[in-house]
C-alpha positions in Angstrom: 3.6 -9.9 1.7 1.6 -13.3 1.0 -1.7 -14.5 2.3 -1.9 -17.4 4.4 -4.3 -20.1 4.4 -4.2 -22.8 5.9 -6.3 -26.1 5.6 -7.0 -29.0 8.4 -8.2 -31.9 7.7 -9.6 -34.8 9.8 -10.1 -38.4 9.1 -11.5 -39.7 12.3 -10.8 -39.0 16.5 -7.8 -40.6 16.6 -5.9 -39.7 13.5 -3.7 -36.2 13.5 -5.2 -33.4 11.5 -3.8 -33.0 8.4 -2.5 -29.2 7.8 -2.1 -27.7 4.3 -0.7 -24.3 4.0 -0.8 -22.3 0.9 1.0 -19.5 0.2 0.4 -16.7 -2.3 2.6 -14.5 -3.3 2.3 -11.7 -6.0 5.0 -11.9 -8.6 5.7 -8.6 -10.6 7.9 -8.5 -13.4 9.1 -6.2 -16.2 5.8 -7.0 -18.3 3.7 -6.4 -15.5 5.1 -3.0 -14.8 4.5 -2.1 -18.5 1.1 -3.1 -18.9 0.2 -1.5 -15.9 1.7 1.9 -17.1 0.1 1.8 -20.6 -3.2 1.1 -19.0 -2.7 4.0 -16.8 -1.4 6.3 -19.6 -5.0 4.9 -21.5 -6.9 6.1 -19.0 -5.1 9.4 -18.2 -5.9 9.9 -22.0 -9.3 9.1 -22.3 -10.1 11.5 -19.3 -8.0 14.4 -21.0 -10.2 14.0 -24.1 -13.4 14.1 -22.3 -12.2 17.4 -20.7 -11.1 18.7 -24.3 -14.2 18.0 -25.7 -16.3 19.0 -22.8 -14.2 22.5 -23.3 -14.6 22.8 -26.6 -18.5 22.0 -26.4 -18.5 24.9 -24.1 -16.7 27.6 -26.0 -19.0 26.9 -29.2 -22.6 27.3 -27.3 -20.8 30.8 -26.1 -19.8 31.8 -29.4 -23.3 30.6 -30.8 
């Protein structure tokens, strides 16, 4: 589903408004799909390190 916008333009009270309508729409291909699931994996793996460490930092000040 694309934006719309849309653009008038007038030059002067007896000329027609000039209307300019542009459209956007998102394109998403096979690369797109990728990056965007690498990205998520690198972030899913970052925050299961943090919680590994964040364990780990826990167990040793019991064990100390």
């Amino acid at each position: 589903m694309g934006k719309i916008i849309e653009l008038t333009q007038y030059k002067g009270r007896k000329a027609k408004p000039r209307r300019y309508i542009f459209r956007n729409k998102i394109k998403v291909g096979l690369s797109t799909l990728g990056f965007f699931t690498i990205l998520i994996i690198f972030a899913l793996s970052i925050l299961y390190l943090t919680q590994a460490n964040r364990t780990a930092t826990y167990g040793y000040e019991i064990k100390e």
